[in-house]
NUTIDO-313976 format. One record per atom (N, C-alpha, C): residue in one letter; x, y, z. Coordinates in Angstrom, 2 decimals. Layout:
// NUTIDO-313976
<r lovo="A" x="X" y="Y" z="Z"/>
...
// end
This chain:
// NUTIDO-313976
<r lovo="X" x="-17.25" y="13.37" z="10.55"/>
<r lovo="X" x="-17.27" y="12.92" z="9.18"/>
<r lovo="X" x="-16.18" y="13.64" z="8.40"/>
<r lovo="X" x="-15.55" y="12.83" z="7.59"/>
<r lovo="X" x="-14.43" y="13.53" z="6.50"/>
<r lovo="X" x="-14.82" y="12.70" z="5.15"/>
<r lovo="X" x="-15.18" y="13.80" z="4.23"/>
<r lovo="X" x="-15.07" y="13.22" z="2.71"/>
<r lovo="X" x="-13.69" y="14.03" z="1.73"/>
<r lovo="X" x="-13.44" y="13.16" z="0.80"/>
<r lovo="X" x="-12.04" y="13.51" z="0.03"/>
<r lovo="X" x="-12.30" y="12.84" z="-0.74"/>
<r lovo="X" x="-11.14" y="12.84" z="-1.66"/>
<r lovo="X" x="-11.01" y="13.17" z="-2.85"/>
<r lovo="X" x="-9.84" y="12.60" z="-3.75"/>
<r lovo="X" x="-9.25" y="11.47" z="-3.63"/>
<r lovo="X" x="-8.17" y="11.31" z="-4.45"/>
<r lovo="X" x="-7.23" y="11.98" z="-5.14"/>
<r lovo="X" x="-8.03" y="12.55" z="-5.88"/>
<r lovo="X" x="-7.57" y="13.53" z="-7.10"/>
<r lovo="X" x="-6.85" y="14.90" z="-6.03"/>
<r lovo="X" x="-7.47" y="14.79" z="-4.89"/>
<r lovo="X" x="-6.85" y="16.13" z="-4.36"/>
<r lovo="X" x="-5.21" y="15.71" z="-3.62"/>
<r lovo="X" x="-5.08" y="14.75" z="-3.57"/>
<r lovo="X" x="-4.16" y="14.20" z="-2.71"/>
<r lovo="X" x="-2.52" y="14.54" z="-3.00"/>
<r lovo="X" x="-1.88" y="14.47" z="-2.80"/>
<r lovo="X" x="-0.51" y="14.21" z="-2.82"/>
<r lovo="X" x="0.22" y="13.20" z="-2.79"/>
<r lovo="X" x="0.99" y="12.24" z="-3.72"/>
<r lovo="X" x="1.61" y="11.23" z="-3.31"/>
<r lovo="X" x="3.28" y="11.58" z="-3.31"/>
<r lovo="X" x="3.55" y="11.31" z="-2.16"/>
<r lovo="X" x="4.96" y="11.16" z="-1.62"/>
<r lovo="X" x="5.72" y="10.16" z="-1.36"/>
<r lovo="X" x="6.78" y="10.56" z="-1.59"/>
<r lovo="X" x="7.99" y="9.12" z="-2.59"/>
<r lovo="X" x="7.89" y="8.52" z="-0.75"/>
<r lovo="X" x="7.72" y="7.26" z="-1.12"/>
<r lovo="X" x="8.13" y="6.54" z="0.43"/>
<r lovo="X" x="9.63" y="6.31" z="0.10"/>
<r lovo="X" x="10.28" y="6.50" z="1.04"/>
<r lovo="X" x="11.55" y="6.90" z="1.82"/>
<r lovo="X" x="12.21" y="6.08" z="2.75"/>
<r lovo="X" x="11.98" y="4.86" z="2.65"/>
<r lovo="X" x="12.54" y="3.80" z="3.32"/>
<r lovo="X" x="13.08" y="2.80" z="2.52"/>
<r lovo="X" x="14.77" y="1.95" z="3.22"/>
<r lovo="X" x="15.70" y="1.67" z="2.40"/>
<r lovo="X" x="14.93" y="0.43" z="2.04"/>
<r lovo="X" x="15.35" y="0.16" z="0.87"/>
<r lovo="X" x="14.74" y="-1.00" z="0.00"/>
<r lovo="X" x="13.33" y="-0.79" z="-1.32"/>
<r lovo="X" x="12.87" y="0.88" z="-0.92"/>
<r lovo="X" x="12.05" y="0.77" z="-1.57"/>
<r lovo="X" x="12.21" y="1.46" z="-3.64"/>
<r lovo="X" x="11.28" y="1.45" z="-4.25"/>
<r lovo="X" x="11.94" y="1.77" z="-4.98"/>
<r lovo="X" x="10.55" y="2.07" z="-6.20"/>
<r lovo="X" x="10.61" y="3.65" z="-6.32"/>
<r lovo="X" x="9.51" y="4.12" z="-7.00"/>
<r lovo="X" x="8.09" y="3.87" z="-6.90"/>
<r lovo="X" x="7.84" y="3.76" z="-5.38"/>
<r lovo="X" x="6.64" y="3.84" z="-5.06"/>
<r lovo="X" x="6.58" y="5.20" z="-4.02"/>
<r lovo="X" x="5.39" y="5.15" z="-3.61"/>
<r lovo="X" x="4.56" y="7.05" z="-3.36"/>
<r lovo="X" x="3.30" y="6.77" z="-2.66"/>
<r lovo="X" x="3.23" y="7.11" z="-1.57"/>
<r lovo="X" x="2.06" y="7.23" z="-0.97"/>
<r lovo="X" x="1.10" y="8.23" z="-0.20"/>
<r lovo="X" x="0.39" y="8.39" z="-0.07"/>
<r lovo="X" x="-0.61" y="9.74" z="0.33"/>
<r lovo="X" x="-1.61" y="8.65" z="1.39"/>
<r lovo="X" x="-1.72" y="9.55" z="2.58"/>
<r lovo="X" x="-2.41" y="9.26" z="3.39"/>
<r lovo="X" x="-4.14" y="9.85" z="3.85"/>
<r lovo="X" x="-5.06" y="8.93" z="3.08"/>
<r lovo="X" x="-6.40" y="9.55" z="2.63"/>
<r lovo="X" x="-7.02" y="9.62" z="4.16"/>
<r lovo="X" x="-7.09" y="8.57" z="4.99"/>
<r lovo="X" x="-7.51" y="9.06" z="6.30"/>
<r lovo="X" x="-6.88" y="8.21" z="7.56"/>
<r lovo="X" x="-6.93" y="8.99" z="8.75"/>
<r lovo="X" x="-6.17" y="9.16" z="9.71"/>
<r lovo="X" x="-6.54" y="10.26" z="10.83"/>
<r lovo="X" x="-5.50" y="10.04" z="12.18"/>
<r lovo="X" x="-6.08" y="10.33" z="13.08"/>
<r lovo="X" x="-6.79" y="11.78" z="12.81"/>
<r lovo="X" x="-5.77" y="12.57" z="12.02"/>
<r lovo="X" x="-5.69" y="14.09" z="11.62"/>
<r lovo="X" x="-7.40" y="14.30" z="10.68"/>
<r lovo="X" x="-7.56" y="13.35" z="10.48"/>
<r lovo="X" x="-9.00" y="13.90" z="9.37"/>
<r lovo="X" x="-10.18" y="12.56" z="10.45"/>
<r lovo="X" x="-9.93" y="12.45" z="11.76"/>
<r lovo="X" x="-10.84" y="12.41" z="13.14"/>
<r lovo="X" x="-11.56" y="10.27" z="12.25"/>
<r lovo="X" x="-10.24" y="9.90" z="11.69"/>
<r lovo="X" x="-10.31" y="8.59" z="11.88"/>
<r lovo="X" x="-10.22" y="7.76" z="13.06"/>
<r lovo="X" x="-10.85" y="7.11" z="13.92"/>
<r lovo="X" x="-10.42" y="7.01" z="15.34"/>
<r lovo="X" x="-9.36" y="5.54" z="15.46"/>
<r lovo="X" x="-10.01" y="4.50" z="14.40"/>
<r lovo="X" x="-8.76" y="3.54" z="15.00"/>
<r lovo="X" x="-7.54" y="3.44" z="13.56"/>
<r lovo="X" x="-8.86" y="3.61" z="12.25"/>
<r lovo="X" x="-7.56" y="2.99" z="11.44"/>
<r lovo="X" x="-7.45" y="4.13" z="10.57"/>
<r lovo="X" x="-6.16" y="3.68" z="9.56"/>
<r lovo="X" x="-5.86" y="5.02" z="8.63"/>
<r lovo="X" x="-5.82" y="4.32" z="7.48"/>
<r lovo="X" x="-6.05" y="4.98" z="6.15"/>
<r lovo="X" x="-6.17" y="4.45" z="4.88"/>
<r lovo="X" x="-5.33" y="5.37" z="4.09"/>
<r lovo="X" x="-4.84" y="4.40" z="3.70"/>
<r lovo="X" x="-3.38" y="5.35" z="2.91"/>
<r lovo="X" x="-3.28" y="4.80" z="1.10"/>
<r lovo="X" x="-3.29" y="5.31" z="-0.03"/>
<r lovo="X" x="-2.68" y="5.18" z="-1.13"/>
<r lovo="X" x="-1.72" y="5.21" z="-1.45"/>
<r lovo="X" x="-1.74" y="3.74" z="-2.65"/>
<r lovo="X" x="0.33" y="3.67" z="-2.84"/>
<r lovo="X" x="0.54" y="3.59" z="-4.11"/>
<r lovo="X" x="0.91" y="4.38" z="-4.82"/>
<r lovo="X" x="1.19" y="4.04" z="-6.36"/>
<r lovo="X" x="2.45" y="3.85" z="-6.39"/>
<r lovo="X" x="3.09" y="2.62" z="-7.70"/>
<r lovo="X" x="3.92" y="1.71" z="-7.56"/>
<r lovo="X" x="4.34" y="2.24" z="-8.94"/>
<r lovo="X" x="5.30" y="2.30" z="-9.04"/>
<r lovo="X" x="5.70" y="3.04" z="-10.70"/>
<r lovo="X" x="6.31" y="1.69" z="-11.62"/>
<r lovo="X" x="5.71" y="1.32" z="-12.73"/>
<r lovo="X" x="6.08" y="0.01" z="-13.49"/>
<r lovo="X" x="7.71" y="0.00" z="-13.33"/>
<r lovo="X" x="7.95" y="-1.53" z="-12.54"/>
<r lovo="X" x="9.00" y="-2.03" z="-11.97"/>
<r lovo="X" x="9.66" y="-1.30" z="-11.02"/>
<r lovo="X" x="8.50" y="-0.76" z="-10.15"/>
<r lovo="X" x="9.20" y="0.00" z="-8.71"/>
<r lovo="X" x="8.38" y="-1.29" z="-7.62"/>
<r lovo="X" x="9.17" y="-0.87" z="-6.20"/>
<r lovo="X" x="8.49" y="-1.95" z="-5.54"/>
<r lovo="X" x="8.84" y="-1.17" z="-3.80"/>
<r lovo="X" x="8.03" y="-1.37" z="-2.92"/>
<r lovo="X" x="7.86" y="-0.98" z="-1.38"/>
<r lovo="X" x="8.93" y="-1.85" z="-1.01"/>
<r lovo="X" x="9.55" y="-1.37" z="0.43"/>
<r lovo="X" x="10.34" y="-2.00" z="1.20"/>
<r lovo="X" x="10.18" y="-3.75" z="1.74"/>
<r lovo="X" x="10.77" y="-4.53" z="1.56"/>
<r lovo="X" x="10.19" y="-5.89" z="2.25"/>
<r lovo="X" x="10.76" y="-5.42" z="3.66"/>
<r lovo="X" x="9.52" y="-5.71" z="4.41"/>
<r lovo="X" x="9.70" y="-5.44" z="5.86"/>
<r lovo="X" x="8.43" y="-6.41" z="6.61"/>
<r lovo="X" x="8.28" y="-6.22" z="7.61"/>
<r lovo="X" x="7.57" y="-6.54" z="8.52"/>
<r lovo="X" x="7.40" y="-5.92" z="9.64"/>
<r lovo="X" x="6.11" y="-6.28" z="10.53"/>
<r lovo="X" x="5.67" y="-5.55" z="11.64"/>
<r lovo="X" x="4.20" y="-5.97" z="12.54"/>
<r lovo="X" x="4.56" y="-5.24" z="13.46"/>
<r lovo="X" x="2.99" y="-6.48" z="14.11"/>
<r lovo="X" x="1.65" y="-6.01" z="13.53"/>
<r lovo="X" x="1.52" y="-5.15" z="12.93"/>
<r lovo="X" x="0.30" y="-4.50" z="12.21"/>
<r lovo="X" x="-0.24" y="-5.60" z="11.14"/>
<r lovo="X" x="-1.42" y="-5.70" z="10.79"/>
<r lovo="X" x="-1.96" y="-6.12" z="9.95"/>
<r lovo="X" x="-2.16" y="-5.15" z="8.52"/>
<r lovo="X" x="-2.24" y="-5.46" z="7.60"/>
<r lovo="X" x="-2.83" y="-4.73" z="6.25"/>
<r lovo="X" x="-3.71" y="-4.87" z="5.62"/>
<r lovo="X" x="-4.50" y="-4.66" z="5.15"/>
<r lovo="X" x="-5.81" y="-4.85" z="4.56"/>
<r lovo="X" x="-5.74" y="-4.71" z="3.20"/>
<r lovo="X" x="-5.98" y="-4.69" z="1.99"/>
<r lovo="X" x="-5.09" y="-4.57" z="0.75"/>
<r lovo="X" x="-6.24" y="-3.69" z="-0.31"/>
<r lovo="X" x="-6.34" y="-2.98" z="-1.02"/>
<r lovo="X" x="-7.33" y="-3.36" z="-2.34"/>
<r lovo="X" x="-6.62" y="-3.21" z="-3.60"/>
<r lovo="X" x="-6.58" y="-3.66" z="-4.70"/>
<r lovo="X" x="-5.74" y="-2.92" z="-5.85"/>
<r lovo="X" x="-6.64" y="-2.04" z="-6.76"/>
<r lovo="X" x="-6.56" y="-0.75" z="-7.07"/>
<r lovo="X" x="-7.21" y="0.08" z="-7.65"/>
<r lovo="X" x="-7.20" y="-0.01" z="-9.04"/>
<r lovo="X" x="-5.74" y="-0.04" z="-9.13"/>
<r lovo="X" x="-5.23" y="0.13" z="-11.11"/>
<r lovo="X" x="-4.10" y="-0.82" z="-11.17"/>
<r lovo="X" x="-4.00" y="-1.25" z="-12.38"/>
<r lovo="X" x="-2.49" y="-2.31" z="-12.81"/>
<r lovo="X" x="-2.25" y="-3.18" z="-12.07"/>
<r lovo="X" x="-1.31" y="-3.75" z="-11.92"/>
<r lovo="X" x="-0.78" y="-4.91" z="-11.49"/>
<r lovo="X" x="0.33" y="-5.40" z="-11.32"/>
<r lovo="X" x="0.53" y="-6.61" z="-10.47"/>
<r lovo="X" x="1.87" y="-6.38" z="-9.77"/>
<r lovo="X" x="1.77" y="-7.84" z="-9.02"/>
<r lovo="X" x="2.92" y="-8.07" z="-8.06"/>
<r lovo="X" x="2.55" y="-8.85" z="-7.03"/>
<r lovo="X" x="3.43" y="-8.95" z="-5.89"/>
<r lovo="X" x="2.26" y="-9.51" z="-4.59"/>
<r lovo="X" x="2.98" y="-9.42" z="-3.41"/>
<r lovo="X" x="3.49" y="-10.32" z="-2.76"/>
<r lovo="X" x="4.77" y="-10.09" z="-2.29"/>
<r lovo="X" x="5.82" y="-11.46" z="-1.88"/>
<r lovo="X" x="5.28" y="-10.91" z="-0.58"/>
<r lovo="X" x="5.21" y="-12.57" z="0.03"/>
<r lovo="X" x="5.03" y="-12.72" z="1.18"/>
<r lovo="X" x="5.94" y="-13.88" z="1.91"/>
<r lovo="X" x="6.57" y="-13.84" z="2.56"/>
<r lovo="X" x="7.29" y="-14.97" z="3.14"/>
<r lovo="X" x="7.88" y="-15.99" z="2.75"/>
<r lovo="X" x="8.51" y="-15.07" z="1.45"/>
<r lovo="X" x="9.32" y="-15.37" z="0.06"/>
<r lovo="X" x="8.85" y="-16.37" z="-0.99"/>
<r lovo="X" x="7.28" y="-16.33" z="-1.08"/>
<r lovo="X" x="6.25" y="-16.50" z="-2.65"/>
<r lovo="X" x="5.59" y="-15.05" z="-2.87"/>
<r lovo="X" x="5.62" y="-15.31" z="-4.38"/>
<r lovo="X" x="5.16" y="-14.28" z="-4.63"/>
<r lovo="X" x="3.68" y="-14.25" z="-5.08"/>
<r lovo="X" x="2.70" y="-13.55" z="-5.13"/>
<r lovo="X" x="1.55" y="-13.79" z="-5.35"/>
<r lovo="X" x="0.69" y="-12.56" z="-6.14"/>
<r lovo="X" x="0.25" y="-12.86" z="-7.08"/>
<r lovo="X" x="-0.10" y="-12.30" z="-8.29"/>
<r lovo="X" x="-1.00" y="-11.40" z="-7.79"/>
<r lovo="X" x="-1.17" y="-10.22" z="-8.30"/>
<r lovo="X" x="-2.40" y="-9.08" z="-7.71"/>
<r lovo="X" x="-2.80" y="-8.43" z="-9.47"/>
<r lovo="X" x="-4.24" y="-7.96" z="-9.22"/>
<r lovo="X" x="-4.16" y="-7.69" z="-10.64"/>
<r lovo="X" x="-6.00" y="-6.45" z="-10.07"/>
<r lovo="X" x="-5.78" y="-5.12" z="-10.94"/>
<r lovo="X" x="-7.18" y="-5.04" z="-10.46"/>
<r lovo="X" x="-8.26" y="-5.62" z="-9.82"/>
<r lovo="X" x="-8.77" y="-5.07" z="-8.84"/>
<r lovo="X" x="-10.04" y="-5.84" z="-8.17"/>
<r lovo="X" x="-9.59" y="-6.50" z="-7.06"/>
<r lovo="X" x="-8.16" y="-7.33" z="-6.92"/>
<r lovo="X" x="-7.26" y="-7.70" z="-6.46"/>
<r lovo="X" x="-7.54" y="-7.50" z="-4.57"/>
<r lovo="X" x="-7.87" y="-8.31" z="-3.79"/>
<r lovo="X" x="-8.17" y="-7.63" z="-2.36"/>
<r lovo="X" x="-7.08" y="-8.62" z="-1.48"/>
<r lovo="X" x="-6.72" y="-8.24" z="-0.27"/>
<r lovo="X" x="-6.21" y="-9.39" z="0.02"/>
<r lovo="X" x="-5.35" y="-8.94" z="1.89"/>
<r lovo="X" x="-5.24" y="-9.88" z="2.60"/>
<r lovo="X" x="-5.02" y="-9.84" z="4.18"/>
<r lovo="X" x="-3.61" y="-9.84" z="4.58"/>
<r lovo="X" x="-2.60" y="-9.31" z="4.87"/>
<r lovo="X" x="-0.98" y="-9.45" z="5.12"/>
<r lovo="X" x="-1.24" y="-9.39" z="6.94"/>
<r lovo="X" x="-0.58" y="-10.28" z="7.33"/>
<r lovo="X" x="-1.35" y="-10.25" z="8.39"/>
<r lovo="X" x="0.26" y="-9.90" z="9.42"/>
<r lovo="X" x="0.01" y="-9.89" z="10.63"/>
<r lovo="X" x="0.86" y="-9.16" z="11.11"/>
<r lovo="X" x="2.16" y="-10.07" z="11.37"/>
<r lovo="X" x="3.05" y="-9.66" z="11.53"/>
<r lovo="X" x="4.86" y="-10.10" z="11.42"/>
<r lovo="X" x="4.98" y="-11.02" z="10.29"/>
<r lovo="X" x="4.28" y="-11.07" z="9.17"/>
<r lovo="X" x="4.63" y="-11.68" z="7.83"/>
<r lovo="X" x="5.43" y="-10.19" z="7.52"/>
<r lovo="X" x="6.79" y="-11.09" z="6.70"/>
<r lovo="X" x="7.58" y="-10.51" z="6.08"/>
<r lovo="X" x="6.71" y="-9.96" z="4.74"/>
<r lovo="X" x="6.94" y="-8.97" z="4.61"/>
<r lovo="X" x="6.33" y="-8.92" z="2.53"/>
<r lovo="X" x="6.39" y="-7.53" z="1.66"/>
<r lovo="X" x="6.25" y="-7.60" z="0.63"/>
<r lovo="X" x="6.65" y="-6.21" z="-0.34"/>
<r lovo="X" x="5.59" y="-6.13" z="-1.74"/>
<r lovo="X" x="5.91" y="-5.29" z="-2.03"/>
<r lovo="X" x="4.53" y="-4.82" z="-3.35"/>
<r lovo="X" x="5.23" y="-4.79" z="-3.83"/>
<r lovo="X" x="5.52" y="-5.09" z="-5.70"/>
<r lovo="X" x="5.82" y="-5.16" z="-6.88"/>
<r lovo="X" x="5.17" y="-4.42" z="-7.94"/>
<r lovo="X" x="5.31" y="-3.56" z="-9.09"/>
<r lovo="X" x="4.09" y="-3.31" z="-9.96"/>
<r lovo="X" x="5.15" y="-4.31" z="-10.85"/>
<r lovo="X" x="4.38" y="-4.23" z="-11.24"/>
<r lovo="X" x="4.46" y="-5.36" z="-12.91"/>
<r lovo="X" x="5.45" y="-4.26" z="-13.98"/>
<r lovo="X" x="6.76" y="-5.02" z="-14.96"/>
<r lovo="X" x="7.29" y="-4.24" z="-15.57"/>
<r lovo="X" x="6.83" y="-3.04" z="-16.43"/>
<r lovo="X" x="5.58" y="-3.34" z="-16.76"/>
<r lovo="X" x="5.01" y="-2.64" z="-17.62"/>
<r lovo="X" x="3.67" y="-1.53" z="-17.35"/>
<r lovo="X" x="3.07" y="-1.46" z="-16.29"/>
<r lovo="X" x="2.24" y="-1.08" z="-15.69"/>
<r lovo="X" x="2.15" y="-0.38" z="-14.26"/>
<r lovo="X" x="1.72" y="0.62" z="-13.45"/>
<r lovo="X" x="1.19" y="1.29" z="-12.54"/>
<r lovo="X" x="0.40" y="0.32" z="-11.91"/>
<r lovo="X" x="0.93" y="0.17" z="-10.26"/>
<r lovo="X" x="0.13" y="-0.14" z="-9.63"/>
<r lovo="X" x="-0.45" y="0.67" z="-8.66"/>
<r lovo="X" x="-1.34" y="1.23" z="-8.11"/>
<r lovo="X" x="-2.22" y="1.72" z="-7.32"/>
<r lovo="X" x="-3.13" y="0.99" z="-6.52"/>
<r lovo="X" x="-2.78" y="1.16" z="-5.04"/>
<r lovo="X" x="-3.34" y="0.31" z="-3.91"/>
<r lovo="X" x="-4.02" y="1.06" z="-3.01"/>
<r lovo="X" x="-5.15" y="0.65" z="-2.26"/>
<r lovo="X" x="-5.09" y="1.01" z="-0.77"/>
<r lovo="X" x="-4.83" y="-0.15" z="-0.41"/>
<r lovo="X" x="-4.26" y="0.68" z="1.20"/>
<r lovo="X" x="-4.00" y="-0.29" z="2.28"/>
<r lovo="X" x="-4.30" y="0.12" z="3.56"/>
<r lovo="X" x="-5.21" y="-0.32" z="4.37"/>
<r lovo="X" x="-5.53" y="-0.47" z="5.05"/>
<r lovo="X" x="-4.97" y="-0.61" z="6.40"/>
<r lovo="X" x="-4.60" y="0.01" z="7.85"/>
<r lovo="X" x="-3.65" y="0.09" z="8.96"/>
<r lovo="X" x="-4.09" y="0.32" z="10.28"/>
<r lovo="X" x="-4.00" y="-0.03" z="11.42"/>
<r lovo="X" x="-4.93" y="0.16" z="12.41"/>
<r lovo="X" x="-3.72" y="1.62" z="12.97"/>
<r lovo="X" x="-3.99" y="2.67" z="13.16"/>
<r lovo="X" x="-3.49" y="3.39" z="14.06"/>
<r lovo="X" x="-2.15" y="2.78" z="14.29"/>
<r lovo="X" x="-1.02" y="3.12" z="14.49"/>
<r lovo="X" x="0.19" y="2.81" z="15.11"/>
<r lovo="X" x="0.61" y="3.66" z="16.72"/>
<r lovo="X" x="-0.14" y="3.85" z="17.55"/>
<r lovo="X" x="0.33" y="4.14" z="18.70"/>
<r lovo="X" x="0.14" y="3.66" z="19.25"/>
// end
C-alpha cells in the first residue's frame, strides 16, 4: 500500500521538444510498489501545451482544475473540469490549457517496460 499527497509532490518542467509550460510529477509507479500502471500529474500553465506525439501506450485522462483541450488526430476536443476521457494507443495527440487558465490532469499509463 502507498498513500500521498499531492500537495507533497513536485512538478517538473516536461522536457521534450514541442512542449511548452507544462510540468509533471509522478504520484504512483513502480518505485511506490505500483505493479502495472503509474499515475502521473500534469499541470499546463495558461497557453502552455505537452508535446504532440504518439505511442503504443494507452492514456487514461481526468481533468482536475481549468481547462483546455485535446487534439487528437488533428481535432481538437474541448476538456473542462470533471473532464475524463481515453487516448488510445498510436493516436497522435497533445494537451492545451486554455489562454487564460491552469490546467491540471491525471493521466493514467500502463508501466512502460
Amino acid at each position: 500500500m502507498f498513500i500521498g499527497r499531492i500537495a507533497d509532490e513536485t512538478l517538473l518542467p516536461v522536457e521534450y521538444e514541442g512542449s511548452k509550460d507544462a510540468h509533471i510529477a509522478v504520484l504512483l509507479d513502480e518505485k511506490k510498489r505500483a505493479p502495472r500502471f503509474a499515475m502521473r500529474l500534469f499541470s499546463v500553465k495558461p497557453g502552455g501545451h505537452t508535446p504532440r506525439h504518439s505511442h503504443w501506450w494507452e492514456h487514461e485522462i481526468f481533468v482536475l482544475e481549468g481547462s483546455g483541450e485535446l487534439w487528437i488526430n488533428g481535432e481538437w476536443y474541448p476538456l473542462a473540469k470533471g473532464s475524463y476521457g481515453l487516448v488510445e494507443p498510436d493516436e497522435e495527440h497533445q494537451f492545451a490549457a486554455s489562454p487564460d487558465e491552469e490546467m491540471r490532469f491525471l493521466c493514467l499509463v500502463p508501466h512502460q517496460t
